[in-house]
VMD Tcl script that draws the C-alpha trace (Angstrom):
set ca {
  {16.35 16.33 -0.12}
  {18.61 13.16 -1.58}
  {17.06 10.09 -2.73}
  {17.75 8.53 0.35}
  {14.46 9.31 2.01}
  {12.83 7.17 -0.61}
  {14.77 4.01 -0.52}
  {12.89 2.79 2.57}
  {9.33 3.03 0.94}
  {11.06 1.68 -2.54}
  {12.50 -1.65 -0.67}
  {8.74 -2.28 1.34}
  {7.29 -2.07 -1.96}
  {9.81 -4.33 -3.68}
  {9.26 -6.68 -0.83}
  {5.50 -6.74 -1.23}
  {5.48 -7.26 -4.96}
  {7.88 -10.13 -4.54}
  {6.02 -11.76 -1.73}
  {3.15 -11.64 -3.82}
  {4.60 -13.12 -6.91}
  {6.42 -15.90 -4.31}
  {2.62 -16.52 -3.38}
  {1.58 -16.97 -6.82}
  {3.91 -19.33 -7.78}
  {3.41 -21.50 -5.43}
  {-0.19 -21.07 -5.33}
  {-1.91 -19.97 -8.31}
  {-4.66 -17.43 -8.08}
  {-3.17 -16.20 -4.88}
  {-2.26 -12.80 -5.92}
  {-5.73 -12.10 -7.23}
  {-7.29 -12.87 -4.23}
  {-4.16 -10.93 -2.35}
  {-4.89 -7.59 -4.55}
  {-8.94 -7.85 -4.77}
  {-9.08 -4.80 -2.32}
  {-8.83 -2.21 -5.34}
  {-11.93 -3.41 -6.94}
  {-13.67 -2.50 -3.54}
  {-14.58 1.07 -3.36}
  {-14.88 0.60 0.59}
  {-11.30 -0.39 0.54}
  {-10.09 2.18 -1.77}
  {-11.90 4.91 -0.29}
  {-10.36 3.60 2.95}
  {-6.93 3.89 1.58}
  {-7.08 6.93 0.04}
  {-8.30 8.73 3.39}
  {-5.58 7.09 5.31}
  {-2.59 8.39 2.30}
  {-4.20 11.94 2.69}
  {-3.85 11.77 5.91}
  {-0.24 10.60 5.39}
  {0.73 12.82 3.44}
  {-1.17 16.02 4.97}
  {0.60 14.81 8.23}
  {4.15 13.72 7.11}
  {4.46 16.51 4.38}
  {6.30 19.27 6.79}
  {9.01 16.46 8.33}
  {9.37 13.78 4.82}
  {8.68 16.79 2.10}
  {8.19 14.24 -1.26}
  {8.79 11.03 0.65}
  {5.92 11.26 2.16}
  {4.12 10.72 -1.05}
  {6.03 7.70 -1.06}
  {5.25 6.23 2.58}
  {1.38 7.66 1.39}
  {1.24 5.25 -1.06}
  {2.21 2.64 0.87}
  {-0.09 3.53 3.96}
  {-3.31 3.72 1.60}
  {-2.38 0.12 -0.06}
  {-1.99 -1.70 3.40}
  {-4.85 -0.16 4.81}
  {-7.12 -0.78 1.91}
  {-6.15 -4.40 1.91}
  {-7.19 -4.32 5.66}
  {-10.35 -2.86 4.78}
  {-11.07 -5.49 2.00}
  {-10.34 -8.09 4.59}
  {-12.75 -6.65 7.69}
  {-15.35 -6.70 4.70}
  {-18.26 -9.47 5.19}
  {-18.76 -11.41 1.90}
}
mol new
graphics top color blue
foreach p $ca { graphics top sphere $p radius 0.5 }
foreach p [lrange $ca 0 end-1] q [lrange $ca 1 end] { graphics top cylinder $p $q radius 0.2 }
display resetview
């Protein structure tokens, strides 16, 4: 497998990261607030089911890319989680 199947998940992550230090810039104490959903363990446990699934899934047709799009699947959907969470 080339390194191709990786750039896609490399460039949403790059994306993210810069959109959250954007934030941060211009608003300080953004980014804490943005990444608070790995101190939840509802969130994180959340995540990690969804990148299991991911890669369990996406294994046979993305090989070690889906490890990759995993970790990106378990991040968004732990940040979801954090954010359907009451206070």
């Amino acid at each position: 497998m080339s390194g191709a199947a990786f750039v896609l998940p490399v460039v949403i992550t790059a994306v993210l990261v810069i959109r959250s230090a954007i934030g941060e810039l211009r608003k300080p104490g953004s980014a804490r607030r943005q990444w608070a959903f790995a101190a939840d363990r509802r969130a994180v446990a959340g995540g990690a089911t969804a990148a299991a699934a991911t890669v369990l899934i996406g294994w046979n047709q993305a090989g070690p890319a889906a490890l990759a799009w995993a970790l990106i699947v378990g991040a968004l959907t732990a940040q979801l989680v954090h954010q359907g969470t009451p206070p």
